[in-house]
DSSP file (Angstrom, degrees, kcal/mol; ACC not computed):
  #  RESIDUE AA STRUCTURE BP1 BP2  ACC     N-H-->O    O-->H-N    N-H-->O    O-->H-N    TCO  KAPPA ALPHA  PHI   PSI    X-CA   Y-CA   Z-CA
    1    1 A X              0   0    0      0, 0.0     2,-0.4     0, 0.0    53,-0.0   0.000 360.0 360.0 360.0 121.6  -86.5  101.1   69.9
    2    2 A X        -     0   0    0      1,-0.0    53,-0.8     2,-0.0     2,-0.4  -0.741 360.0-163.2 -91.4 151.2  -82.8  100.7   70.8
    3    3 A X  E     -A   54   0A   0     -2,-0.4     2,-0.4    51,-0.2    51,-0.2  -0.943  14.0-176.9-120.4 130.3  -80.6  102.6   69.5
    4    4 A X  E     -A   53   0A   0     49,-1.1    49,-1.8    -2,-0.4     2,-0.3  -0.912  11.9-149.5-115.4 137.7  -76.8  102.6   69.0
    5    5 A X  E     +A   52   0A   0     -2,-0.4     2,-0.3    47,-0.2    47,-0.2  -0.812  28.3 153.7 -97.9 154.3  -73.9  105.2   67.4
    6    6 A X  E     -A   51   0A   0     45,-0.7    45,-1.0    -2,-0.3     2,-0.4  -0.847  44.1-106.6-153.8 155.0  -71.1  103.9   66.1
    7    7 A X  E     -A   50   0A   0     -2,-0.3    43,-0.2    43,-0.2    54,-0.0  -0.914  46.9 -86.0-111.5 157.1  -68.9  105.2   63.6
    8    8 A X        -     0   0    0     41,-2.9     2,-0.5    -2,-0.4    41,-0.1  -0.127  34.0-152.8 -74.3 132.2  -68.8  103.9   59.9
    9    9 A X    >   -     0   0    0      1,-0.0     2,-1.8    -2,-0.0     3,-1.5  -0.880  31.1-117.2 -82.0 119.1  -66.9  101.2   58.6
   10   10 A X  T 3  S+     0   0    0     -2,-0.5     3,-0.4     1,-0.3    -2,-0.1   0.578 118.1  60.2 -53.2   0.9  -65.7  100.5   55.3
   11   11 A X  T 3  S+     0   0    0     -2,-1.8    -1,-0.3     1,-0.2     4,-0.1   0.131  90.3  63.2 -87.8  19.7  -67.9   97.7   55.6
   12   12 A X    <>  +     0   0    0     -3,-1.5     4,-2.1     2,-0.1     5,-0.2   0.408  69.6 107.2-114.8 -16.8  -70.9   99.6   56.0
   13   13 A X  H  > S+     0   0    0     -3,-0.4     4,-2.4    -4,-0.3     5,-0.2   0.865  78.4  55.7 -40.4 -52.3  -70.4  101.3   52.2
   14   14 A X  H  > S+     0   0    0      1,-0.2     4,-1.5     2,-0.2     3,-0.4   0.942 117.7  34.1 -53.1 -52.0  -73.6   99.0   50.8
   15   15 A X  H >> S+     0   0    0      1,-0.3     4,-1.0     2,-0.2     3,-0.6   0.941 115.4  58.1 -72.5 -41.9  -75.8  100.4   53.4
   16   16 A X  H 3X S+     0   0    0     -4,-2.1     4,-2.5     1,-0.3    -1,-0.3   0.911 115.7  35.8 -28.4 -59.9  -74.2  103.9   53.4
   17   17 A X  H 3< S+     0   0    0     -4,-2.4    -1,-0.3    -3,-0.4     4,-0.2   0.811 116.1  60.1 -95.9 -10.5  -74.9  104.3   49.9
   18   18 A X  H XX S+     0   0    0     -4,-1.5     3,-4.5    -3,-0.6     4,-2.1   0.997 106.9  47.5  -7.8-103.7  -78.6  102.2   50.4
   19   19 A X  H 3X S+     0   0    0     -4,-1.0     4,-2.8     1,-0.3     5,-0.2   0.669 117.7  37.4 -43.2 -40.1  -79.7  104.6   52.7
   20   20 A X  H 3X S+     0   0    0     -4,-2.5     4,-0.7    -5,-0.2    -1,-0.3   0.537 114.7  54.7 -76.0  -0.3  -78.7  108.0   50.6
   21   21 A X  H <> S+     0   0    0     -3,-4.5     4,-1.7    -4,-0.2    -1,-0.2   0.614 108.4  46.3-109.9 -14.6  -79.6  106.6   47.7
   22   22 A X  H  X S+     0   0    0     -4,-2.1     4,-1.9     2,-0.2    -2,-0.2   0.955 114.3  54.8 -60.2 -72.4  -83.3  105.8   49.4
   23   23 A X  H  X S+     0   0    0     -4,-2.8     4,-1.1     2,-0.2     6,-0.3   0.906 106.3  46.1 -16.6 -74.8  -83.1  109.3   50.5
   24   24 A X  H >X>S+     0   0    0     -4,-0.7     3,-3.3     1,-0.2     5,-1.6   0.985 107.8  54.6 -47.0 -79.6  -82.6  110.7   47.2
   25   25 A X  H ><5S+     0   0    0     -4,-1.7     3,-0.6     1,-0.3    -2,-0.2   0.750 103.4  59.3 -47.2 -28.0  -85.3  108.7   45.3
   26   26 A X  H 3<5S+     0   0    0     -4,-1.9    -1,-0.3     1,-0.2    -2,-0.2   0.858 107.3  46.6 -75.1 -17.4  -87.9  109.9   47.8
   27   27 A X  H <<5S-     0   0    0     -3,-3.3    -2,-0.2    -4,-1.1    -1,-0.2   0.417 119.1-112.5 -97.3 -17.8  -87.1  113.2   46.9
   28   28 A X  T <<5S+     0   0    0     -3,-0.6    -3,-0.2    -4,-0.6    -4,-0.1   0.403  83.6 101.2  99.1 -16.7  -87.2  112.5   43.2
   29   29 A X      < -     0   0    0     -5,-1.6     2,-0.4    -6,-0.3    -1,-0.3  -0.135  63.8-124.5-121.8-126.6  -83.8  113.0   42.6
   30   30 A X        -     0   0    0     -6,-0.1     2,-0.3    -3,-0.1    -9,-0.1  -0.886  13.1-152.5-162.3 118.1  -80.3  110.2   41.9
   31   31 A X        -     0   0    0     -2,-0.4    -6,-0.1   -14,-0.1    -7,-0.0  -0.868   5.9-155.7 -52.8 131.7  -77.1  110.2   43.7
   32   32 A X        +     0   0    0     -2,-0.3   -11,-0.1     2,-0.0    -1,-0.0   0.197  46.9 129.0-102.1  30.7  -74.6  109.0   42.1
   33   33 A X        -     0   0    0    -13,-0.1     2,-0.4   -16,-0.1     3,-0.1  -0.048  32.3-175.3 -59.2-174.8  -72.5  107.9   45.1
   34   34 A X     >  -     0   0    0      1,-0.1     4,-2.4   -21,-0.0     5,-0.2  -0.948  40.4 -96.1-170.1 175.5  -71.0  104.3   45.3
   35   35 A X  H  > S+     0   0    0     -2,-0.4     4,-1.1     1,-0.2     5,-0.3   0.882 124.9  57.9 -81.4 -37.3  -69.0  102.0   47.8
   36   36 A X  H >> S+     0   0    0      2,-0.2     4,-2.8     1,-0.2     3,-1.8   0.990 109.4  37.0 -39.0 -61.2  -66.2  103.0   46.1
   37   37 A X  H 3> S+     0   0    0      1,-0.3     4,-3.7     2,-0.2     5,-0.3   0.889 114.5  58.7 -69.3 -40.8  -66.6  106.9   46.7
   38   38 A X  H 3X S+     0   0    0     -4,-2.4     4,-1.6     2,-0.2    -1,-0.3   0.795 106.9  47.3 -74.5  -2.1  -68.0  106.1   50.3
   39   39 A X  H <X S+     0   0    0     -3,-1.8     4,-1.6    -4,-1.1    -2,-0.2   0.878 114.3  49.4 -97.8 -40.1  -64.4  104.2   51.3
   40   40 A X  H  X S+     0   0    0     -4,-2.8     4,-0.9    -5,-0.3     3,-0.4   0.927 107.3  48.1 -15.4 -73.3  -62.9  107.0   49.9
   41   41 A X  H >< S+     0   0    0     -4,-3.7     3,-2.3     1,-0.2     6,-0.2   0.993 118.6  46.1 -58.8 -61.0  -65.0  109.7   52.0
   42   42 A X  H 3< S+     0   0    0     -4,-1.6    -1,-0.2     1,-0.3    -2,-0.2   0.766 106.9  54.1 -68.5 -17.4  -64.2  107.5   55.2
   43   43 A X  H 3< S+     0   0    0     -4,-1.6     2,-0.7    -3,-0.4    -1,-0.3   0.602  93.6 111.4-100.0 -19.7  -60.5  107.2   54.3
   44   44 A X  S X< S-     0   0    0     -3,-2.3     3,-1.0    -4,-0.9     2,-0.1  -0.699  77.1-119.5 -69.4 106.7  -60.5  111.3   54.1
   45   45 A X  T 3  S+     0   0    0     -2,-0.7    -1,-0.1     1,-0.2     3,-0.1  -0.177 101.5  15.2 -22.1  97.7  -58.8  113.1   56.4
   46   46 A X  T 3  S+     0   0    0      1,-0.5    20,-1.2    -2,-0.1    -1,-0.2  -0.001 108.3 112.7 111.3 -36.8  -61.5  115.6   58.5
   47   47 A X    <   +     0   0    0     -3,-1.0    -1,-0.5    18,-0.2     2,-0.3  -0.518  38.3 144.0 -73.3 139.9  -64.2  113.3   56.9
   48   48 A X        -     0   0    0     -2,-0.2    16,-0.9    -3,-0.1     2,-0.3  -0.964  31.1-154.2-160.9 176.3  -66.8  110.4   59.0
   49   49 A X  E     - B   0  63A   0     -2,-0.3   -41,-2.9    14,-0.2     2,-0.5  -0.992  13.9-150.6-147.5 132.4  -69.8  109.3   58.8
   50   50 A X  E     -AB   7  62A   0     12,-1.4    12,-3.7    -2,-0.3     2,-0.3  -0.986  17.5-142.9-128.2 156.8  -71.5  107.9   62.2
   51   51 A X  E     -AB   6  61A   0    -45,-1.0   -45,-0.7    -2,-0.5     2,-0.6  -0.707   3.4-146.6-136.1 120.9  -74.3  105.0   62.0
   52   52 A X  E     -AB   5  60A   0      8,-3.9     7,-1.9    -2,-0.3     8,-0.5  -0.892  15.9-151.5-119.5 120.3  -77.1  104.5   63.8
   53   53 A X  E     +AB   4  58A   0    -49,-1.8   -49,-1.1    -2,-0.6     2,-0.5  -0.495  20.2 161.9 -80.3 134.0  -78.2  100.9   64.5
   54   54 A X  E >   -AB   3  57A   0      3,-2.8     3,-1.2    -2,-0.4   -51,-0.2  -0.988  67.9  -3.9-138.9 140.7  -81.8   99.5   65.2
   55   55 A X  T 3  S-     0   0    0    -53,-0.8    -1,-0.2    -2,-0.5   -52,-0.1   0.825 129.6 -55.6  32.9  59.9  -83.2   96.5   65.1
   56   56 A X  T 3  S+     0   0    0      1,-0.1     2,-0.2    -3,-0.1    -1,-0.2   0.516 116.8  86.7  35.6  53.0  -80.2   95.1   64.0
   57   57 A X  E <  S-B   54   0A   0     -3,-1.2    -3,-2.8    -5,-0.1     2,-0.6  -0.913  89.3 -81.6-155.4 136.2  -79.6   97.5   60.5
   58   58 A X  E     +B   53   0A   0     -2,-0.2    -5,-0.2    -5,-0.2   -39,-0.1  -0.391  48.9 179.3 -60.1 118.3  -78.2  100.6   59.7
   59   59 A X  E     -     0   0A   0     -7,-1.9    26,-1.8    -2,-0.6    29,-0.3   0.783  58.3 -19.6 -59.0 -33.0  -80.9  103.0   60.6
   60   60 A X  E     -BC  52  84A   0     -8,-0.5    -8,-3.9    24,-0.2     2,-0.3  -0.930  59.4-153.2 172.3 159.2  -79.6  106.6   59.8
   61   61 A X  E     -BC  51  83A   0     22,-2.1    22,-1.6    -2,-0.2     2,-0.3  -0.902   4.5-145.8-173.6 140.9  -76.3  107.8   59.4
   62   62 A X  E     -BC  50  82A   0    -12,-3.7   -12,-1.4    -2,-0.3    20,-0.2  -0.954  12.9-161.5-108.4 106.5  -74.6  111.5   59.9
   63   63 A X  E     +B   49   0A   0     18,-1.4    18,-0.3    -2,-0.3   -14,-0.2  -0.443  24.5 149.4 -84.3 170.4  -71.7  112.8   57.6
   64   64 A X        -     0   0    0    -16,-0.9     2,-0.2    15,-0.2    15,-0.2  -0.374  29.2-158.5 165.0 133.1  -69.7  115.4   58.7
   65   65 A X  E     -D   78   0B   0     13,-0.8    13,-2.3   -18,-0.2     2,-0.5  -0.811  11.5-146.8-118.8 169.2  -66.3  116.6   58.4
   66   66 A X  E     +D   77   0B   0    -20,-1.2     2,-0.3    -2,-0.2    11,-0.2  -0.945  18.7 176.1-143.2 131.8  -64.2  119.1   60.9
   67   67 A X  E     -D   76   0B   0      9,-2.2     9,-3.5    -2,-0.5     2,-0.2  -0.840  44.4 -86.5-138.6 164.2  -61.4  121.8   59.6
   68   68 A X  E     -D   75   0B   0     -2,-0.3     2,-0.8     7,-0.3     7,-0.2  -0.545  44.6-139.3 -94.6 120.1  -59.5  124.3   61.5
   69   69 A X  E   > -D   74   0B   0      5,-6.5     5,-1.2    -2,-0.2    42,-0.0  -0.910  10.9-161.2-109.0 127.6  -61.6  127.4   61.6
   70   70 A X  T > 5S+     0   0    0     -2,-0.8     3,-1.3     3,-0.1    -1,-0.2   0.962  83.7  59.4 -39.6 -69.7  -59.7  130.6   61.2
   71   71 A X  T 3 5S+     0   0    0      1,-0.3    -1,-0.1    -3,-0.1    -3,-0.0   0.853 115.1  28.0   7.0-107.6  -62.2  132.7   62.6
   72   72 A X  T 3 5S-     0   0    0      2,-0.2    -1,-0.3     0, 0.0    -2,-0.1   0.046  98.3-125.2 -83.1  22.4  -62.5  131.4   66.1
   73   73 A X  T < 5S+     0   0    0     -3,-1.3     2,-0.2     1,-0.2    -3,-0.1   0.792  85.1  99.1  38.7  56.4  -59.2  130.2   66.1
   74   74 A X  E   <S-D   69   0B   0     -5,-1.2    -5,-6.5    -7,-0.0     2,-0.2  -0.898  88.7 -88.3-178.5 159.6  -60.8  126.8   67.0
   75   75 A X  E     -De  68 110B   0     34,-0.6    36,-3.2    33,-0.3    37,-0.9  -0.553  44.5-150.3 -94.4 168.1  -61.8  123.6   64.4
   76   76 A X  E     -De  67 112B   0     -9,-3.5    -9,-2.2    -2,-0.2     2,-0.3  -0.790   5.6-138.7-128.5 161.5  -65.2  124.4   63.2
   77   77 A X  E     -De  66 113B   0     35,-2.1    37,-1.9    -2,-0.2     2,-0.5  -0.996  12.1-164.2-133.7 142.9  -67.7  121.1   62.3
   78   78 A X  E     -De  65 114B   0    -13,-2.3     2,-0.8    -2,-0.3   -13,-0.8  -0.980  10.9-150.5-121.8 143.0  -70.2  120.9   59.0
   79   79 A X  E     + e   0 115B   0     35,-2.5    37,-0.6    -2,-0.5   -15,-0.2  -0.930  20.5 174.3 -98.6 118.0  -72.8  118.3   59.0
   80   80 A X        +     0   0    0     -2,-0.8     2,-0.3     1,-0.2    -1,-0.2   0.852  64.5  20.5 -93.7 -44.0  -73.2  117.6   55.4
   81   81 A X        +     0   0    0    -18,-0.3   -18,-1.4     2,-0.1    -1,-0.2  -0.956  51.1 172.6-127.2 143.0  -75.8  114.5   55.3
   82   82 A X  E     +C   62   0A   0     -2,-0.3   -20,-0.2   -20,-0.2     2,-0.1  -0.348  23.7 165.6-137.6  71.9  -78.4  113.5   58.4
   83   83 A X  E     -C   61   0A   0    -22,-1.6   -22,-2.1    11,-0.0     2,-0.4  -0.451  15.5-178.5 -89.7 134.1  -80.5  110.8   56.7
   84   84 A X  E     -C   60   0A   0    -24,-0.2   -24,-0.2    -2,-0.1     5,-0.2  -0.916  38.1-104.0-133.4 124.5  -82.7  108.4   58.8
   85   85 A X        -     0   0    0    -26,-1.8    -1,-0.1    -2,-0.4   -24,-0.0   0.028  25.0-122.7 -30.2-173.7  -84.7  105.7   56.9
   86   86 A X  S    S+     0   0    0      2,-0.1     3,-0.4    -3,-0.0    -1,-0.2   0.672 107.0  54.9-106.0 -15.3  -88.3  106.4   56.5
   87   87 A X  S    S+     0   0    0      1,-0.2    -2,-0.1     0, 0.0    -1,-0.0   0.608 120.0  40.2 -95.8 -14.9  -89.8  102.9   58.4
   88   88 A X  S > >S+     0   0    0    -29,-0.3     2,-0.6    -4,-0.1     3,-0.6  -0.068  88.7 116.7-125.2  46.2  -87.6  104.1   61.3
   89   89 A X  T 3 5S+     0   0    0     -3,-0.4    -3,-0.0    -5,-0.2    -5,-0.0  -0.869  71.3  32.7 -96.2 109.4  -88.0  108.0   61.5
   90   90 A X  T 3 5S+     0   0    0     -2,-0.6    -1,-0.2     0, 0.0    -4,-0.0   0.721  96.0 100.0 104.6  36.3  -89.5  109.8   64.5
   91   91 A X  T < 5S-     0   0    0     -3,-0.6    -2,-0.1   -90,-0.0    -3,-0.0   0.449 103.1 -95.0-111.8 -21.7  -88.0  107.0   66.8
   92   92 A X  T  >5S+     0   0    0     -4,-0.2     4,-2.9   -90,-0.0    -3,-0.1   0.370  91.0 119.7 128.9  -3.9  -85.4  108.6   67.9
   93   93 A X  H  ><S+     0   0    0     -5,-0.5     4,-2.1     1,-0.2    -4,-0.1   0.826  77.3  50.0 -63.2 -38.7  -82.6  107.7   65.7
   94   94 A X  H  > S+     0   0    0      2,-0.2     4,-2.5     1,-0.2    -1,-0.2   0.689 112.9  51.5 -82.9 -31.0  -81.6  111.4   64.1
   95   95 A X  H  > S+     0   0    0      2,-0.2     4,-2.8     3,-0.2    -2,-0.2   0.980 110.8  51.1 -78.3 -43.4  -81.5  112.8   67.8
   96   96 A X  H  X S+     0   0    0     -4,-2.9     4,-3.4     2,-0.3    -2,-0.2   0.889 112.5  42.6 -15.9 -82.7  -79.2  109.8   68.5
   97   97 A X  H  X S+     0   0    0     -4,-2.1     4,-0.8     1,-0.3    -1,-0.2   0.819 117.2  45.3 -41.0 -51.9  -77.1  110.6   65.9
   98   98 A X  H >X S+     0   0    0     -4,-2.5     4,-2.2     1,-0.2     3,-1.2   0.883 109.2  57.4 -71.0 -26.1  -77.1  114.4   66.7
   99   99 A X  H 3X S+     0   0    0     -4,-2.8     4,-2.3     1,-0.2     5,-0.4   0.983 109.0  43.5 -40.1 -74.6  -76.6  113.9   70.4
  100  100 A X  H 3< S+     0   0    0     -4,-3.4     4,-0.3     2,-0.2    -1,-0.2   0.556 116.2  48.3 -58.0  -3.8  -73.4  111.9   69.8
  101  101 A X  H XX S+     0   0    0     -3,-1.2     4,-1.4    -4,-0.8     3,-1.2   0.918 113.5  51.5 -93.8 -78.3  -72.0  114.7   66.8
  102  102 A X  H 3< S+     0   0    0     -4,-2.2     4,-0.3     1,-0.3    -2,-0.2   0.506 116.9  34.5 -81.7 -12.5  -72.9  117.1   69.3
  103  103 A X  T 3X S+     0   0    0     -4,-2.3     4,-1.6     2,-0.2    -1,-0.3   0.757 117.9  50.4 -86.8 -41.3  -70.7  115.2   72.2
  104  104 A X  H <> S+     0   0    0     -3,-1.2     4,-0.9    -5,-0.4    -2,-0.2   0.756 115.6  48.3 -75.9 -28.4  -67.8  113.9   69.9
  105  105 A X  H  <>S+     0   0    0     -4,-1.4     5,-4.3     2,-0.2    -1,-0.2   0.746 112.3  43.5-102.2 -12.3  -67.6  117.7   68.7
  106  106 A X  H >45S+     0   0    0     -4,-0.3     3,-1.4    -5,-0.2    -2,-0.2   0.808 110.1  56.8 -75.9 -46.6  -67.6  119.5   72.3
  107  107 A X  H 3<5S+     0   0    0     -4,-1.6    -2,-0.2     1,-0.3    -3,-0.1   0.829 116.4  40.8 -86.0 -34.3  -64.9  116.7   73.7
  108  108 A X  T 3<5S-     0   0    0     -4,-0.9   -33,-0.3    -5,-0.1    -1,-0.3  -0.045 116.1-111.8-114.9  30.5  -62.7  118.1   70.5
  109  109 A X  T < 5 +     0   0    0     -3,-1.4   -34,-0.6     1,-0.2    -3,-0.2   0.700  43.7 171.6  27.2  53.2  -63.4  122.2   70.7
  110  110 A X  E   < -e   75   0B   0     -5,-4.3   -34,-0.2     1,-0.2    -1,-0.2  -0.479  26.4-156.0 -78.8 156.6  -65.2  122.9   68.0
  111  111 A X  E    S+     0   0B   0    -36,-3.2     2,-0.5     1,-0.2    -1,-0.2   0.778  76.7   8.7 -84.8 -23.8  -66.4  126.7   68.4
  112  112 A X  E     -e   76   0B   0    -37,-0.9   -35,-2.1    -7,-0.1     2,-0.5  -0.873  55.5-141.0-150.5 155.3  -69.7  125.9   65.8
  113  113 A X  E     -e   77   0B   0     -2,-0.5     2,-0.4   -37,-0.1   -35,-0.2  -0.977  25.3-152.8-131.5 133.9  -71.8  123.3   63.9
  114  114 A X  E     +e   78   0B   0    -37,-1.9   -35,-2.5    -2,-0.5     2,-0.3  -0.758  17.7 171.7-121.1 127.9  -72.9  124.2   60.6
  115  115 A X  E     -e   79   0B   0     -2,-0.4     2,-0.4   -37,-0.2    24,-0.1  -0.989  12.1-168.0-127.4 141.0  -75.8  123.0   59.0
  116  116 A X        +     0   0    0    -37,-0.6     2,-0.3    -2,-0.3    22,-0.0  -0.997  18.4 162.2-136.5 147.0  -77.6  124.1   55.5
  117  117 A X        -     0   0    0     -2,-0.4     4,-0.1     7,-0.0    -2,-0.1  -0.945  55.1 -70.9-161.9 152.5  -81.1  122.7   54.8
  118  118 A X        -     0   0    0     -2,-0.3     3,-0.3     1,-0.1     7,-0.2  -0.371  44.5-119.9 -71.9 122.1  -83.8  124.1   52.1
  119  119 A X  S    S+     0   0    0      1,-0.3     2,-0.7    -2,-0.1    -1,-0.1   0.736 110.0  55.6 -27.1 -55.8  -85.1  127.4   53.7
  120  120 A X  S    S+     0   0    0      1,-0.1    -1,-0.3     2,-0.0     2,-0.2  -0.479  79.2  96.9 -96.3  58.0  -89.4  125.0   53.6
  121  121 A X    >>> +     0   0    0     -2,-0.7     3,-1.3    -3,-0.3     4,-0.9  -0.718  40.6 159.0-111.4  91.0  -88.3  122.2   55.5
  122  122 A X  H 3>5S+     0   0    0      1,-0.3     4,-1.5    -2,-0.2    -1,-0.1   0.774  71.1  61.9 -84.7   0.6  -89.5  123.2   58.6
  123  123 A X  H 3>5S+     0   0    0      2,-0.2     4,-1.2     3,-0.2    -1,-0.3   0.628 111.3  42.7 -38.7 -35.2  -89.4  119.5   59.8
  124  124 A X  H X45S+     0   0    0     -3,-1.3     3,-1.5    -6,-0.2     4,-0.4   0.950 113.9  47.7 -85.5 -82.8  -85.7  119.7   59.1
  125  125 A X  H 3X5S+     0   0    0     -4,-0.9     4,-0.9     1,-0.3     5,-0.5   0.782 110.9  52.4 -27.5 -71.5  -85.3  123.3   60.7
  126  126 A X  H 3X<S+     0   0    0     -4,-1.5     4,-3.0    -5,-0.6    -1,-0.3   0.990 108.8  56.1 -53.6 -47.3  -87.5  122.2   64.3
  127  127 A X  H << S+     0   0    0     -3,-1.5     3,-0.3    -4,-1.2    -2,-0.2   0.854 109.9  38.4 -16.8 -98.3  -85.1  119.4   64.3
  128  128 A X  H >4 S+     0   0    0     -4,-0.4     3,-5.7     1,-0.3     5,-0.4   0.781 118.8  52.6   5.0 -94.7  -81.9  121.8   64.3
  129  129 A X  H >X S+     0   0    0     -4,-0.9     3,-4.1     1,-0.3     4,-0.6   0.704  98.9  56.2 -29.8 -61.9  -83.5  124.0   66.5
  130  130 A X  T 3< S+     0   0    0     -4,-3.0    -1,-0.3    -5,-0.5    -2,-0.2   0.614 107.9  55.2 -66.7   6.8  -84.4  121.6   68.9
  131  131 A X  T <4 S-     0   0    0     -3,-5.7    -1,-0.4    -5,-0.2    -2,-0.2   0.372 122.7 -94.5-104.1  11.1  -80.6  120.8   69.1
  132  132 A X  T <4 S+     0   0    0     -3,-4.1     2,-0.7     1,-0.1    -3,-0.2   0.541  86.3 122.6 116.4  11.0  -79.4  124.1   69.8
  133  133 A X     <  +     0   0    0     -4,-0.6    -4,-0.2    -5,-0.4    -2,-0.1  -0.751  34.3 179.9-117.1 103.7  -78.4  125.3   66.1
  134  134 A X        -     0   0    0     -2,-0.7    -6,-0.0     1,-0.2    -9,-0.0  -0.253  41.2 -84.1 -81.2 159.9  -80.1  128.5   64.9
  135  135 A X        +     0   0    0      1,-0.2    -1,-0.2    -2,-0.0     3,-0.1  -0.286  51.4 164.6 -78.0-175.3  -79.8  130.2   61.7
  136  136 A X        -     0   0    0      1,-0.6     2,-0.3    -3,-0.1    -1,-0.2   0.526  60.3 -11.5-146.0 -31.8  -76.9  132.1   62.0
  137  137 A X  S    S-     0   0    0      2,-0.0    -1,-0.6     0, 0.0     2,-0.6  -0.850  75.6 -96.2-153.9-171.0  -75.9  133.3   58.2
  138  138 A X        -     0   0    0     -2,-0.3     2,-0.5    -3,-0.1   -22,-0.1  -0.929  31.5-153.1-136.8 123.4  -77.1  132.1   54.6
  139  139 A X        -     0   0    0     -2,-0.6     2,-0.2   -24,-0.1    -2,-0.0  -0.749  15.5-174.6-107.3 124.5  -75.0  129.7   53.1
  140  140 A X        +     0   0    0     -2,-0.5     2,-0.4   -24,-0.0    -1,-0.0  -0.529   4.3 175.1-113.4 178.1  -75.1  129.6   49.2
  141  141 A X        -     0   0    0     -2,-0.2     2,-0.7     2,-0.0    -2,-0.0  -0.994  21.3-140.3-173.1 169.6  -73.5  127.3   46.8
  142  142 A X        -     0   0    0     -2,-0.4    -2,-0.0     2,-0.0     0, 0.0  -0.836  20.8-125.5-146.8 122.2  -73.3  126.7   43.4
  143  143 A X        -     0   0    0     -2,-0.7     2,-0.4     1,-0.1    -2,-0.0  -0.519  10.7-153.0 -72.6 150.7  -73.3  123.1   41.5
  144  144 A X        +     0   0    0      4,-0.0     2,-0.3     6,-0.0    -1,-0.1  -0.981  27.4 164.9-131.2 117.8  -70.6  122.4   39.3
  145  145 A X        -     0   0    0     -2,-0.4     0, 0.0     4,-0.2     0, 0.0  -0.959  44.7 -78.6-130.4 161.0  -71.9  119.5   36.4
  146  146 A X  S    S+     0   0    0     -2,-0.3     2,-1.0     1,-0.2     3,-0.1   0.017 114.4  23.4 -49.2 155.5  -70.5  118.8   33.6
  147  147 A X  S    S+     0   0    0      1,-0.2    -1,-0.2     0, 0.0    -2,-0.0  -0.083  89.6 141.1  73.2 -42.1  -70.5  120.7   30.4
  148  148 A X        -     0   0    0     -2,-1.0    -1,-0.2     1,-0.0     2,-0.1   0.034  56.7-116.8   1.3 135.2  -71.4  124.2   32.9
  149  149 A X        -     0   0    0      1,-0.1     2,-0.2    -3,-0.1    -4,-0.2  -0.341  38.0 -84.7 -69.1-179.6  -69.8  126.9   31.7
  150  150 A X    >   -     0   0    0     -2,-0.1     2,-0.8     1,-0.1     3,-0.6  -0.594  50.4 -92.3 -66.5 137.8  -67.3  128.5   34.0
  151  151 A X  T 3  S+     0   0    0     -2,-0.2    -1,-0.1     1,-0.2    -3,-0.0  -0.552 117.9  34.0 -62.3 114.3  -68.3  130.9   36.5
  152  152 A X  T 3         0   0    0     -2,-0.8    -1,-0.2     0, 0.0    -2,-0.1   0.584 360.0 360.0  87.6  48.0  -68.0  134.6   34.9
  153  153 A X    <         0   0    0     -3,-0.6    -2,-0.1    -4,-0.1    -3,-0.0   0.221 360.0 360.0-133.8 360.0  -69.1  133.1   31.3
């Protein structure tokens, strides 16, 4: 299968929000993302999203944004989404993708790439690995939905 990277265009929101919203449903649960929100994301400073093409479709696509890391006195990168369709997964498309994040993010000095992924996907986690990323810390988080209380109520 060829495969191509590109990075997203705001003419790419339908498939953009396709593919995560495909994603999602396999999983059981709903994004509520939109073309709006994704022209938004792409129009945010730090923010991108790169696109992988196949057979003449978006394939897969890698969010990730990059901030100035104190730390290592060096911009630091998180990969937030690495989605690949399911009719074209385990073709090569997600290595694609990470290959060219992992080139685009060397050429611009980041000192790290940051990932989080649920602790039993060890399909997700041999991925990683087999790019170079290891765990390194444990990254927590807390959802914020409506009607929540505040944190320390």
């Amino acid at each position: 299968m060829d495969i191509s990277i590109r990075d997203a265009r705001p003419a790419d929101a339908r498939d953009i929000v396709t593919i995560i919203r495909e994603s999602a449903a396999e999983d059981q649960e709903h994004s509520p993302v939109t073309e709006a929100y994704v022209a938004d994301y792409l129009a945010s400073p730090g923010s991108w999203i790169l696109i992988a093409d196949a057979e003449g479709r978006a394939a897969g696509l890698l969010s990730y944004s990059i901030r100035p890391g104190l730390f290592h006195a060096a911009p630091s990168c998180l990969i937030e989404l690495l989605i690949v369709r399911r009719d074209v997964r385990g073709r090569g498309a997600g290595s694609a993708l990470m290959k060219a994040l992992l080139s685009r993010t060397a050429a611009l000095g980041c000192a790290e790439v940051s990932v989080s992924t649920m602790p039993d996907d060890a399909g997700a986690l041999r991925f990683y690995r087999r790019h170079g990323l290891s765990e390194a810390c444990v990254f927590l988080e807390r959802h914020n939905f409506e009607g929540q209380p505040p944190a320390g109520n």
